[in-house]
KOLGU-4560 file (N, C-alpha, C; in nm, 3 decimals, padded with zeros to 5 digits):
<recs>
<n_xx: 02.090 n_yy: 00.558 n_zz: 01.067 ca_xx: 02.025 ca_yy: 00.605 ca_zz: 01.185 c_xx: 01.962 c_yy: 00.741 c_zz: 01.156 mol: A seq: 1 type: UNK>
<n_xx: 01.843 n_yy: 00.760 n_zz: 01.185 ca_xx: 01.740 ca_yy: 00.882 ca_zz: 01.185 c_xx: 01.829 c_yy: 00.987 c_zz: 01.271 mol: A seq: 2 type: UNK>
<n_xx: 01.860 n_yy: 01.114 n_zz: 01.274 ca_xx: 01.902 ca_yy: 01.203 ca_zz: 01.346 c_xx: 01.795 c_yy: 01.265 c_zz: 01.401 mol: A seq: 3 type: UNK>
<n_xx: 01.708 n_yy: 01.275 n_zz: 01.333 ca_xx: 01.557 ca_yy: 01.404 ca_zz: 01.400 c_xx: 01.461 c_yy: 01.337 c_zz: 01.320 mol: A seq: 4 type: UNK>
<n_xx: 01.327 n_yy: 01.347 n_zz: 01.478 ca_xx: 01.232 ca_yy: 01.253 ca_zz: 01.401 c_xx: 01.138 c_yy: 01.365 c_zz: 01.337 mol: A seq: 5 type: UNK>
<n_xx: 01.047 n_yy: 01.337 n_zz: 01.245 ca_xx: 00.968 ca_yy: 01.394 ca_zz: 01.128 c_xx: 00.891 c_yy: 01.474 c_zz: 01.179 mol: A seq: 6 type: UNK>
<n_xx: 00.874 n_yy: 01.583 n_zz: 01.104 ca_xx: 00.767 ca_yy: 01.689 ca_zz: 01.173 c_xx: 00.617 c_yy: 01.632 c_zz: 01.162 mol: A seq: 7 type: UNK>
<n_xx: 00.538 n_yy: 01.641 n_zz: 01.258 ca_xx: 00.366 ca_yy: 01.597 ca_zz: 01.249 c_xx: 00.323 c_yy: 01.550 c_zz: 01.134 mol: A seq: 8 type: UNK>
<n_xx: 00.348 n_yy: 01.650 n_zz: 01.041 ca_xx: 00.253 ca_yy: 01.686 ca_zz: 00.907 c_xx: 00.359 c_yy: 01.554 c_zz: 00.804 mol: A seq: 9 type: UNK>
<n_xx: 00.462 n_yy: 01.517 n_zz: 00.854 ca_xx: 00.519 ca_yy: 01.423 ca_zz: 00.746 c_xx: 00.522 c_yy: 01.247 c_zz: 00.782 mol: A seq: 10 type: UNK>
<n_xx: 00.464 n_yy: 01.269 n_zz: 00.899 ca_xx: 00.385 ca_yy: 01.120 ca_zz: 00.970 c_xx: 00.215 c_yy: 01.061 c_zz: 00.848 mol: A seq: 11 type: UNK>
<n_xx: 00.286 n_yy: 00.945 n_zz: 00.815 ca_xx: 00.191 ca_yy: 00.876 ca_zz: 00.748 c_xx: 00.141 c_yy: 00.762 c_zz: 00.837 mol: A seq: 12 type: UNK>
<n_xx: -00.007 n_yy: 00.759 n_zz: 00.834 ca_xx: -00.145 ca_yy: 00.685 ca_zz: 00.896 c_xx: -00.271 c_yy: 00.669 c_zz: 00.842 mol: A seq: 13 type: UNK>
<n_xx: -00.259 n_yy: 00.549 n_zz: 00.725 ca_xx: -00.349 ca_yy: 00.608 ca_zz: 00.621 c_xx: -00.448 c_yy: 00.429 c_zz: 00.632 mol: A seq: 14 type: UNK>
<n_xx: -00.528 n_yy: 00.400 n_zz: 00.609 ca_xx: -00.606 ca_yy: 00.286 ca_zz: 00.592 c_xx: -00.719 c_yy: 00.264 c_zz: 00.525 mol: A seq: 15 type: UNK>
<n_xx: -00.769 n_yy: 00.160 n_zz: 00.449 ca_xx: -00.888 ca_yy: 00.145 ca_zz: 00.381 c_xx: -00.946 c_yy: 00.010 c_zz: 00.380 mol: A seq: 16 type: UNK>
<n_xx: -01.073 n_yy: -00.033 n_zz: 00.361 ca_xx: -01.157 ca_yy: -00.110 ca_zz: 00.367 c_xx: -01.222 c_yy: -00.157 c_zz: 00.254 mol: A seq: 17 type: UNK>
<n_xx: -01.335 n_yy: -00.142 n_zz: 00.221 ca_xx: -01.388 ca_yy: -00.177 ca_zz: 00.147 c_xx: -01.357 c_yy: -00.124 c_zz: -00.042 mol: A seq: 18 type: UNK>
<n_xx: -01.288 n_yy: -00.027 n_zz: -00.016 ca_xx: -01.346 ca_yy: 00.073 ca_zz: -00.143 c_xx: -01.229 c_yy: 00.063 c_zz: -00.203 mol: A seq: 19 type: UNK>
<n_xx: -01.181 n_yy: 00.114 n_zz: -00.351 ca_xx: -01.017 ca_yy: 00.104 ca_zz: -00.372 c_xx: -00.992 c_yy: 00.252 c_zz: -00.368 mol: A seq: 20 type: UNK>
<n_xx: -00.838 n_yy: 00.253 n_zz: -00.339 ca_xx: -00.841 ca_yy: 00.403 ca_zz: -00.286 c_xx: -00.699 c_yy: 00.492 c_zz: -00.288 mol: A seq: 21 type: UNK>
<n_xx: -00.656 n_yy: 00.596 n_zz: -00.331 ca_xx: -00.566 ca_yy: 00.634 ca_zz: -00.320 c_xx: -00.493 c_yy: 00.715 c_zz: -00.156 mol: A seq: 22 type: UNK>
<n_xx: -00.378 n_yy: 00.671 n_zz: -00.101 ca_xx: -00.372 ca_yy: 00.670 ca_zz: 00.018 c_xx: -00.330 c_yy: 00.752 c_zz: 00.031 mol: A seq: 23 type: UNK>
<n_xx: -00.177 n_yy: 00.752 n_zz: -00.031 ca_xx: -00.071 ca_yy: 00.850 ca_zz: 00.015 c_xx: -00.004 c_yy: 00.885 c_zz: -00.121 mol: A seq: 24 type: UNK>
<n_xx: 00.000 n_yy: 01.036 n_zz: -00.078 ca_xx: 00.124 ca_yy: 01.100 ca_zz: -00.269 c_xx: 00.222 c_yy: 01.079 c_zz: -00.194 mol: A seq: 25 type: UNK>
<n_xx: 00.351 n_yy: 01.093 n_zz: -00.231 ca_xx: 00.502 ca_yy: 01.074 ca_zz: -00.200 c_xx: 00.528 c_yy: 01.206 c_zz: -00.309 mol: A seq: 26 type: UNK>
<n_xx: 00.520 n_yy: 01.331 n_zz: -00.252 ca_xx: 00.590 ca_yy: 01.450 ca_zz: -00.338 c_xx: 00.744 c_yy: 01.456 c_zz: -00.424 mol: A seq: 27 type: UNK>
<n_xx: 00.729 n_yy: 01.548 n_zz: -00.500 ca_xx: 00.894 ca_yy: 01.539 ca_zz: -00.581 c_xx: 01.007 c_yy: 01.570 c_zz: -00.449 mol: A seq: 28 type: UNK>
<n_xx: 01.139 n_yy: 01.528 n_zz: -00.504 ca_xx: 01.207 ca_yy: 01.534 ca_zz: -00.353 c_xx: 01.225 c_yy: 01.453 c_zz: -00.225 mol: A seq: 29 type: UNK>
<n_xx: 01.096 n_yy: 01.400 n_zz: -00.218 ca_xx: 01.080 ca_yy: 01.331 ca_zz: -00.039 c_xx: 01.106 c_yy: 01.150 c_zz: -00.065 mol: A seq: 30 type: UNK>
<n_xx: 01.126 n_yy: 01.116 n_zz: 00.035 ca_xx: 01.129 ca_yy: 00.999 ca_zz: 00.039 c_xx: 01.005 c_yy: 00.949 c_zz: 00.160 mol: A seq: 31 type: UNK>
<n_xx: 00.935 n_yy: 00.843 n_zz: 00.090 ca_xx: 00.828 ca_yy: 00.769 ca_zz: 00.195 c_xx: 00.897 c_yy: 00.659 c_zz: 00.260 mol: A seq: 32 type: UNK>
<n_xx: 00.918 n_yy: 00.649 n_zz: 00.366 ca_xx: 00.932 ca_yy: 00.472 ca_zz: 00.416 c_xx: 00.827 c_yy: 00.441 c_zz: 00.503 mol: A seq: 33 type: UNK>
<n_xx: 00.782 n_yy: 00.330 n_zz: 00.450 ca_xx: 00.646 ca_yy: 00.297 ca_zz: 00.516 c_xx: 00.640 c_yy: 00.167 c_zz: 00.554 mol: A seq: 34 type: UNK>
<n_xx: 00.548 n_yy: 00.093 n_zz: 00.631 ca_xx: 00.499 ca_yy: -00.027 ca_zz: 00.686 c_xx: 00.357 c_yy: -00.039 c_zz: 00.573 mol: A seq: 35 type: UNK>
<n_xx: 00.324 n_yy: -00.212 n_zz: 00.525 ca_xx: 00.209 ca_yy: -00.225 ca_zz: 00.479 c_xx: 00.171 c_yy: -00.308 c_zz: 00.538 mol: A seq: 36 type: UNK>
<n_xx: 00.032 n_yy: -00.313 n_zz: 00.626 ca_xx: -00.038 ca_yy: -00.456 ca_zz: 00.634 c_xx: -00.153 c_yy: -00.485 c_zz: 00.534 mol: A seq: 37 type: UNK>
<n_xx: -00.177 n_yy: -00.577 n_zz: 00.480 ca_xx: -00.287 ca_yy: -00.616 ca_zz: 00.437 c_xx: -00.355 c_yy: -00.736 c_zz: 00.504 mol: A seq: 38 type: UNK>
<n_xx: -00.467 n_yy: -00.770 n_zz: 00.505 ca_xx: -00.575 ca_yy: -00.896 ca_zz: 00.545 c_xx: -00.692 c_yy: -00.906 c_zz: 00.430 mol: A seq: 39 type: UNK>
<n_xx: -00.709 n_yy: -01.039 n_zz: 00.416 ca_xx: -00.810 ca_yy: -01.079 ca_zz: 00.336 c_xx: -00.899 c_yy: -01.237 c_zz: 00.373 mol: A seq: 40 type: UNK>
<n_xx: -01.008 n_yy: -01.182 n_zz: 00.399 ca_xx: -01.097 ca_yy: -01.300 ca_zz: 00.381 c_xx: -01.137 c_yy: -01.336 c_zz: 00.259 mol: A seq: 41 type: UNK>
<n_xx: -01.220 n_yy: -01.462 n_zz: 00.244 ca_xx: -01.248 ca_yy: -01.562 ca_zz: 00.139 c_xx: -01.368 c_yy: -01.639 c_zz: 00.194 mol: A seq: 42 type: UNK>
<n_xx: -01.465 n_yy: -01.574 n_zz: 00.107 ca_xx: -01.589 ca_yy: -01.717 ca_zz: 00.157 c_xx: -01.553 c_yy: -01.849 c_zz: 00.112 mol: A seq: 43 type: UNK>
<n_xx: -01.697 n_yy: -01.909 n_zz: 00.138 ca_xx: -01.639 ca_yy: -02.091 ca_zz: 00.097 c_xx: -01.661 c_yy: -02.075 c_zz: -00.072 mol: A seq: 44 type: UNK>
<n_xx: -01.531 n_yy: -02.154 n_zz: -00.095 ca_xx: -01.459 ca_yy: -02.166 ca_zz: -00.230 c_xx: -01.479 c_yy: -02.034 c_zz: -00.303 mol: A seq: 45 type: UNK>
<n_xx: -01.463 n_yy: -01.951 n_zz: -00.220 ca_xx: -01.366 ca_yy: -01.846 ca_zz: -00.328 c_xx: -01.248 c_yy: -01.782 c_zz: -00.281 mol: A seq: 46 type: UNK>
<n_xx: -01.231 n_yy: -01.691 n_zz: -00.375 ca_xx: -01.061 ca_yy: -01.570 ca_zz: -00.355 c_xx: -01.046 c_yy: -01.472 c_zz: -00.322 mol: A seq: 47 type: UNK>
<n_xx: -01.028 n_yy: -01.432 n_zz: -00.242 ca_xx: -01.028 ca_yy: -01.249 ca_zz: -00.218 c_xx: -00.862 c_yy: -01.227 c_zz: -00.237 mol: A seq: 48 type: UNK>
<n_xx: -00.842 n_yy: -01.141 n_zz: -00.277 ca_xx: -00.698 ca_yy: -01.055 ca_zz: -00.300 c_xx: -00.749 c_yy: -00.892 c_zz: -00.306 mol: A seq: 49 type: UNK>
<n_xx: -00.627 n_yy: -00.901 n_zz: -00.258 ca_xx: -00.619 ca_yy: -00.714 ca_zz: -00.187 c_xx: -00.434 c_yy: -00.686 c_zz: -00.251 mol: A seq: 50 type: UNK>
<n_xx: -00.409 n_yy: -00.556 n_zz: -00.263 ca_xx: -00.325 ca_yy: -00.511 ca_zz: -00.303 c_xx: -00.301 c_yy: -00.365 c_zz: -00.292 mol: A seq: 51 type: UNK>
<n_xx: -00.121 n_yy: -00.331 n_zz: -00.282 ca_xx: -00.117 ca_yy: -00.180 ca_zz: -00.252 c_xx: -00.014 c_yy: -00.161 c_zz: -00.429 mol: A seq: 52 type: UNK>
<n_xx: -00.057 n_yy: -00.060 n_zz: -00.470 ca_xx: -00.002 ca_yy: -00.010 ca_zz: -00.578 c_xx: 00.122 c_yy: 00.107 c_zz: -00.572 mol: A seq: 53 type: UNK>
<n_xx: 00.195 n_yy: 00.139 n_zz: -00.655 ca_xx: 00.282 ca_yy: 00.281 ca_zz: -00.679 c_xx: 00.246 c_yy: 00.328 c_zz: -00.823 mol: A seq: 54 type: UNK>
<n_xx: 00.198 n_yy: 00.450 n_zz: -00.802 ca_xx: 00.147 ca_yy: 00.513 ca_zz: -00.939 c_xx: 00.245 c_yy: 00.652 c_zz: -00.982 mol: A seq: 55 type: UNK>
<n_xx: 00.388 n_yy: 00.612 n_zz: -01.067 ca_xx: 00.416 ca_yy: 00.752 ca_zz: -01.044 c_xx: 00.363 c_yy: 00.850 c_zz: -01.148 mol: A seq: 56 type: UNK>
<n_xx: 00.437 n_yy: 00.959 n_zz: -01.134 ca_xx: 00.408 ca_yy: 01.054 ca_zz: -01.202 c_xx: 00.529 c_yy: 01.180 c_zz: -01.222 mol: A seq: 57 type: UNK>
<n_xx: 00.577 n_yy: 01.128 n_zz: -01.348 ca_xx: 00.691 ca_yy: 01.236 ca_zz: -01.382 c_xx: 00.804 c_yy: 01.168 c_zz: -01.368 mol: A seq: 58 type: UNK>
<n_xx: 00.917 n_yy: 01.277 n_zz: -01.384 ca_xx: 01.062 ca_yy: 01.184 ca_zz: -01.378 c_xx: 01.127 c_yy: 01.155 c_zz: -01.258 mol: A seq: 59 type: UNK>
<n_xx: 01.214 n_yy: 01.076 n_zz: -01.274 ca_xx: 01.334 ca_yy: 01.077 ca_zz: -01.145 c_xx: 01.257 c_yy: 00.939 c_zz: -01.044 mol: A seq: 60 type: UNK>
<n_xx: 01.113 n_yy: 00.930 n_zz: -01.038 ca_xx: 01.060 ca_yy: 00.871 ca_zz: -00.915 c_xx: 01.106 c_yy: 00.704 c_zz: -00.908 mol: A seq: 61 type: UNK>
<n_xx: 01.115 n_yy: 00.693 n_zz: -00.789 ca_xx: 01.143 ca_yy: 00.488 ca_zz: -00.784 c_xx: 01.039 c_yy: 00.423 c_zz: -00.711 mol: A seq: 62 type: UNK>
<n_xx: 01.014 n_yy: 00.307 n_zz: -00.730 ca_xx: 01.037 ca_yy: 00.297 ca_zz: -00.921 c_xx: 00.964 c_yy: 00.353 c_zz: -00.991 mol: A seq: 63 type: UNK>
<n_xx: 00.995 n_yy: 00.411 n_zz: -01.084 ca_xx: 00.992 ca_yy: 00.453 ca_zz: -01.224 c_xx: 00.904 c_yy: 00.436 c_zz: -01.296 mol: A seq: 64 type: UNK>
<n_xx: 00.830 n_yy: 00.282 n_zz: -01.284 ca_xx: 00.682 ca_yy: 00.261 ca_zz: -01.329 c_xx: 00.603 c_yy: 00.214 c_zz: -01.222 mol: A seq: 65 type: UNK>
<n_xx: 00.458 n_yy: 00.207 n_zz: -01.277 ca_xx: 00.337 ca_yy: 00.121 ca_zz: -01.177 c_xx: 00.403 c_yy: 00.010 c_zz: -01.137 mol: A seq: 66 type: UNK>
<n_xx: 00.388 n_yy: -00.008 n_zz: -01.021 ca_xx: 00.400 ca_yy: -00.173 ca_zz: -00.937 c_xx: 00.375 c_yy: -00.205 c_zz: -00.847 mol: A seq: 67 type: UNK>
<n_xx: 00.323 n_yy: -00.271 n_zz: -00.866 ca_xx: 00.266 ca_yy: -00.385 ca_zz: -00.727 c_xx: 00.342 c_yy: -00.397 c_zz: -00.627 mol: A seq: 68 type: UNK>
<n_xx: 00.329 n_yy: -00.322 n_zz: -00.503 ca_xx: 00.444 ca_yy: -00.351 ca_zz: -00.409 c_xx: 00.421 c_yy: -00.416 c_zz: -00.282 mol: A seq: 69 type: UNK>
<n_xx: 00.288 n_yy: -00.454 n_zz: -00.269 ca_xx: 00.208 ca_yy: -00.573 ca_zz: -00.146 c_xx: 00.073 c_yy: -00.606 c_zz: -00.236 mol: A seq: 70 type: UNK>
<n_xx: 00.061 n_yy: -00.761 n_zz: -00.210 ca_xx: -00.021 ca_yy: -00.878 ca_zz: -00.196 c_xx: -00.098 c_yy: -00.940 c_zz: -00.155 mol: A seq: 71 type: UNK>
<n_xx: -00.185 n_yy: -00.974 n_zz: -00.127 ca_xx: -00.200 ca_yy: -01.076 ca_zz: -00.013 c_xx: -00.364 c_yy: -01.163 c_zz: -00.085 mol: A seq: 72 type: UNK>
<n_xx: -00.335 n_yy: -01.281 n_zz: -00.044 ca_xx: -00.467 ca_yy: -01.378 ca_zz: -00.150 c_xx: -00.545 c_yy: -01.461 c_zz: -00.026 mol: A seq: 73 type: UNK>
<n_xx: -00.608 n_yy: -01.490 n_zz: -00.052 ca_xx: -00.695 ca_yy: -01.657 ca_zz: 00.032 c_xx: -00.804 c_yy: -01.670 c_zz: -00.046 mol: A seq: 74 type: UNK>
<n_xx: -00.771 n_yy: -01.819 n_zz: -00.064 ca_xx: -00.874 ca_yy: -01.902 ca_zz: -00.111 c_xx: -00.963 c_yy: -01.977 c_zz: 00.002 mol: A seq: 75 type: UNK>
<n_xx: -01.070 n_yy: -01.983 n_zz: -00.039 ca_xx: -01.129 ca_yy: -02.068 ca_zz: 00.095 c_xx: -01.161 c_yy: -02.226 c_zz: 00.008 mol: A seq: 76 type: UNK>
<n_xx: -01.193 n_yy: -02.342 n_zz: 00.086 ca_xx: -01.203 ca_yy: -02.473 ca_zz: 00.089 c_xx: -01.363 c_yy: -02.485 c_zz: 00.036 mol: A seq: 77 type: UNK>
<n_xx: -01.397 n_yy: -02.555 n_zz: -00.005 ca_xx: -01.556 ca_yy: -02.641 ca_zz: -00.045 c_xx: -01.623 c_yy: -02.617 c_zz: 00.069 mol: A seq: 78 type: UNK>
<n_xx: -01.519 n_yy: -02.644 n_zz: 00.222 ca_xx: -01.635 ca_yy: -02.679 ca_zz: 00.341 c_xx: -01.565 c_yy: -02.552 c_zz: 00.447 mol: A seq: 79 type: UNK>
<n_xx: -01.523 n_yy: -02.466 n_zz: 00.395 ca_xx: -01.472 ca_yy: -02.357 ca_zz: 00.472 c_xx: -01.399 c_yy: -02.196 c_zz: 00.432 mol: A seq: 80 type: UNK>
<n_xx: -01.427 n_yy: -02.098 n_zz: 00.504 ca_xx: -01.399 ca_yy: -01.978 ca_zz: 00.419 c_xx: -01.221 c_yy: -02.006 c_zz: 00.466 mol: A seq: 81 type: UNK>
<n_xx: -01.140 n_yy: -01.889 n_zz: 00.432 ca_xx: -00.975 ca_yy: -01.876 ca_zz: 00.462 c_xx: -00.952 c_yy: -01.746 c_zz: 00.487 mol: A seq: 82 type: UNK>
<n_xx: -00.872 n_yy: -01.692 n_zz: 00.570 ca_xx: -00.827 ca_yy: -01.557 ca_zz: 00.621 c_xx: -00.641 c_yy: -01.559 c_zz: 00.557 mol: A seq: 83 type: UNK>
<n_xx: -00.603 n_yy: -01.442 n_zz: 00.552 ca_xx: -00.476 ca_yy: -01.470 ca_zz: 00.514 c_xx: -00.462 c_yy: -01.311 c_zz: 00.542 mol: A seq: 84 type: UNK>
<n_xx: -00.281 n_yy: -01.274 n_zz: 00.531 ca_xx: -00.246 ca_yy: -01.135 ca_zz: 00.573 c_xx: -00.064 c_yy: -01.155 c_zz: 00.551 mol: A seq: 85 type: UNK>
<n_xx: -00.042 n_yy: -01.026 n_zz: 00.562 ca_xx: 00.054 ca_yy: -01.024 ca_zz: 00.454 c_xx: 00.148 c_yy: -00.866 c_zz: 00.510 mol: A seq: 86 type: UNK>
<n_xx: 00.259 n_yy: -00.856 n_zz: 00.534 ca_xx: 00.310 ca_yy: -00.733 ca_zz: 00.555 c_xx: 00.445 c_yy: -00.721 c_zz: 00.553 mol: A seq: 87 type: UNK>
<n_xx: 00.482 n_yy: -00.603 n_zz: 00.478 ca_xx: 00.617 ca_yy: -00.587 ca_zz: 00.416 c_xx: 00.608 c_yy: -00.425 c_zz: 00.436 mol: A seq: 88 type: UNK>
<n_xx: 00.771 n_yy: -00.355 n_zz: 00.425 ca_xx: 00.840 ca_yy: -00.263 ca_zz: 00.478 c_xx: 00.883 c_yy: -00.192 c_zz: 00.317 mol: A seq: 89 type: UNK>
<n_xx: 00.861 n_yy: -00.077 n_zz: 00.274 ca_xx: 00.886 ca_yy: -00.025 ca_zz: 00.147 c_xx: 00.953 c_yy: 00.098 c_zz: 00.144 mol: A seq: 90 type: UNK>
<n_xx: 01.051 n_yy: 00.148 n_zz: 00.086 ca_xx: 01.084 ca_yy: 00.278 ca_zz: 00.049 c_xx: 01.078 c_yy: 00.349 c_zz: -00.093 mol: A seq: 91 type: UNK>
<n_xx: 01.023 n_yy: 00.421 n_zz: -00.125 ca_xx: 00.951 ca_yy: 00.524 ca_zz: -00.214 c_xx: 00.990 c_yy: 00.616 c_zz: -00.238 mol: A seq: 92 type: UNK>
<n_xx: 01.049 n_yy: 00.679 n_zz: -00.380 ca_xx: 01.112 ca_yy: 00.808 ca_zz: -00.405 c_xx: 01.024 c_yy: 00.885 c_zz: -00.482 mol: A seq: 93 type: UNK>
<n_xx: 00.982 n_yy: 01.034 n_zz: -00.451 ca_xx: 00.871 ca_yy: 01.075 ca_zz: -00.492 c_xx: 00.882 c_yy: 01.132 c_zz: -00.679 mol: A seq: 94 type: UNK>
<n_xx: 01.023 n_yy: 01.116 n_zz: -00.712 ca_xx: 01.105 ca_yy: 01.197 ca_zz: -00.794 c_xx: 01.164 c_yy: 01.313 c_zz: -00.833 mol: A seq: 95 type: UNK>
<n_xx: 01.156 n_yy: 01.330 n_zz: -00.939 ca_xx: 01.216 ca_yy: 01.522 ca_zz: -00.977 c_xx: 01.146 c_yy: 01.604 c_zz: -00.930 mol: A seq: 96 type: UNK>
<n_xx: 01.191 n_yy: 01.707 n_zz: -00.959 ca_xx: 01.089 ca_yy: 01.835 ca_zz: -00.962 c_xx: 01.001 c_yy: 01.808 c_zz: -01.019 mol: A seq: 97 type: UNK>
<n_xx: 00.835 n_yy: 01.835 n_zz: -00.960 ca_xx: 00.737 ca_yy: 01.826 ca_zz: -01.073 c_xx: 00.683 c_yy: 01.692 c_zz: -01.071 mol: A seq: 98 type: UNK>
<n_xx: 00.710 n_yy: 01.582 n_zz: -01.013 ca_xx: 00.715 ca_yy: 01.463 ca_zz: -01.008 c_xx: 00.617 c_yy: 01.439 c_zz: -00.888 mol: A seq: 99 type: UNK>
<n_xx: 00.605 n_yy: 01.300 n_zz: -00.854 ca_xx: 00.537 ca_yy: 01.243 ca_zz: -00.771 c_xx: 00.475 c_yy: 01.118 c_zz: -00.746 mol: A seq: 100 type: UNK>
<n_xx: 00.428 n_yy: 01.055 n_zz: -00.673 ca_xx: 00.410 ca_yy: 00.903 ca_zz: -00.673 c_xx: 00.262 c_yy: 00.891 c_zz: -00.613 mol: A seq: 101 type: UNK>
<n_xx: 00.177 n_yy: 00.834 n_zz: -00.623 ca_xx: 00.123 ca_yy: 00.810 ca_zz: -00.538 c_xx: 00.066 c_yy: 00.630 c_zz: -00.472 mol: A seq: 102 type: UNK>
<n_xx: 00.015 n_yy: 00.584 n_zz: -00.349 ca_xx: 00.043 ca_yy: 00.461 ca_zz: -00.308 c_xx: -00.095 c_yy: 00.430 c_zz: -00.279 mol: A seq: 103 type: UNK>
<n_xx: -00.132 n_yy: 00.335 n_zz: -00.358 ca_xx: -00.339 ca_yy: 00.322 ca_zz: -00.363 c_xx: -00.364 c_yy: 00.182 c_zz: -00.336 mol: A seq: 104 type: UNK>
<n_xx: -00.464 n_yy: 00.146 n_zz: -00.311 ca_xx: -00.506 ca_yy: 00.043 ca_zz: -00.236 c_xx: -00.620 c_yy: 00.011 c_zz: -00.344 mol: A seq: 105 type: UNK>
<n_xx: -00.613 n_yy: -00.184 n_zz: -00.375 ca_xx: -00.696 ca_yy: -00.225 ca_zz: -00.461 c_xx: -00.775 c_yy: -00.306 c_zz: -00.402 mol: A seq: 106 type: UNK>
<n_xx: -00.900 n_yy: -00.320 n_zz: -00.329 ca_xx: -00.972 ca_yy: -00.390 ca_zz: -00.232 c_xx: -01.035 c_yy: -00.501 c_zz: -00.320 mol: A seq: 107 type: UNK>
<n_xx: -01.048 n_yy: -00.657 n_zz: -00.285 ca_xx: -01.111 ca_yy: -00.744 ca_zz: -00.311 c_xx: -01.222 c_yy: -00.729 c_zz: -00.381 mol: A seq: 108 type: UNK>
<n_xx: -01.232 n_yy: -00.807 n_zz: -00.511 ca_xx: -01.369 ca_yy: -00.814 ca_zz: -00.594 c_xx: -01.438 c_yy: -00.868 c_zz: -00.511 mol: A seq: 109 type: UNK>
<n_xx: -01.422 n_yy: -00.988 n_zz: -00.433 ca_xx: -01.473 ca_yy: -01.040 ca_zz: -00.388 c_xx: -01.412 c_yy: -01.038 c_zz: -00.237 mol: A seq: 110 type: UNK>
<n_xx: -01.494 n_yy: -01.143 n_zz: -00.142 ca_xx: -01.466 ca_yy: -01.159 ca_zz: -00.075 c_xx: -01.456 c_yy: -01.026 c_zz: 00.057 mol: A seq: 111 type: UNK>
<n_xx: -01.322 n_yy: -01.023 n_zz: 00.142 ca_xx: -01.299 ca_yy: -00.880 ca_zz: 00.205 c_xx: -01.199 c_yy: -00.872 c_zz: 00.247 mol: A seq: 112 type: UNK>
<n_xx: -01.149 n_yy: -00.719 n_zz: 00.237 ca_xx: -01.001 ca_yy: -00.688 ca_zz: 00.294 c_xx: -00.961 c_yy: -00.549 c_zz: 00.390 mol: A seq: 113 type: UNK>
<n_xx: -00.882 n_yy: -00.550 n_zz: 00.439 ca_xx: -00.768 ca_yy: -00.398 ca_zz: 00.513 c_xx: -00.656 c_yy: -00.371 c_zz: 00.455 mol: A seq: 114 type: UNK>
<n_xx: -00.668 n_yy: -00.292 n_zz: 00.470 ca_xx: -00.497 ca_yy: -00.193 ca_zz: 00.437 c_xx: -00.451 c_yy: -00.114 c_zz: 00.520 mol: A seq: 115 type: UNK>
<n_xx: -00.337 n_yy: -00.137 n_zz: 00.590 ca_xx: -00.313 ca_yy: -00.028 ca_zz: 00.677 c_xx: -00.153 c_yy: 00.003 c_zz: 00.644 mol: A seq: 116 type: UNK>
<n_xx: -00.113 n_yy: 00.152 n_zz: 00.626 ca_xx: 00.012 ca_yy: 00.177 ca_zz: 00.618 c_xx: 00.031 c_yy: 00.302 c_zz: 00.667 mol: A seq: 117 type: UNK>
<n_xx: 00.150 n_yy: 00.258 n_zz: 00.744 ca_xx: 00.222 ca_yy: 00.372 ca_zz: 00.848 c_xx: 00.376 c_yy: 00.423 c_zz: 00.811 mol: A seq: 118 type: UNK>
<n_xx: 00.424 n_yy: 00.493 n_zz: 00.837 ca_xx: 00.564 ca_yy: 00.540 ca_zz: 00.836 c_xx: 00.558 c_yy: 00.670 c_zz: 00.805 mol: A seq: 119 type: UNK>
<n_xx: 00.644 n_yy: 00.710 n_zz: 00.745 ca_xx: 00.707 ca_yy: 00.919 ca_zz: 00.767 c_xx: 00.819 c_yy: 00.974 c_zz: 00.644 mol: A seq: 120 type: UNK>
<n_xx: 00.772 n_yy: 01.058 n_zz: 00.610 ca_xx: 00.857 ca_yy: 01.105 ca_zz: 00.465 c_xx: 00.952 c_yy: 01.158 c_zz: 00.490 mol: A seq: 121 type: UNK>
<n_xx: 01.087 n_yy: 01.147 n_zz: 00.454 ca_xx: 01.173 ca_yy: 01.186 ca_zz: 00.477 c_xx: 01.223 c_yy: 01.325 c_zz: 00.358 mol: A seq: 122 type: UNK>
</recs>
């Protein structure tokens, strides 16, 4: 249970569209817990995929390496495009001293997508 909720400045509200993009750092010390949505369209017969990344930087951080921590794909049909969407709940350690993470968004080669992620650093 949360005892005291987060000061202003540690409220995360970050989103992207078209472009790929770095969203949010997760500093040495803090912890992120966040919400991800993603959405992706797909014209007829193709794929769009969208994705949120963790890039750290330095020691101590979790995890520890790059990873893929949301998804989301659609293929569309011969005689029709496909929508698809995708959302999962993550916690993020920024690491040591000196350390840091940051949480980036990889937008569709094709096709089109959103990213939206919310939550508050602890």
């Amino acid at each position: 249970m949360i005892q005291a909720g987060p000061v202003a400045s540690d409220i995360i509200c970050e989103s992207a569209t078209a472009t790929n993009a770095s969203l949010v750092t997760v500093p040495a010390g803090r912890w992120a817990t966040i919400d991800i949505s993603l959405t992706v369209t797909a014209a007829l017969a193709g794929t769009a995929s969208a994705s949120v990344t963790w890039t750290p930087s330095g020691t101590g951080t979790g995890p520890a390496t790059n990873k893929t921590i949301a998804r989301c794909t659609a293929t569309g049909l011969a005689t029709a495009g496909a929508d698809n969407s995708s959302y999962i709940t993550a916690l993020l350690y920024g690491g040591d001293t000196g350390a840091s993470g940051t949480i980036g968004y990889t937008a569709p080669s094709s096709g089109s997508g959103t990213c939206a992620i919310n939550g508050f650093l602890l």
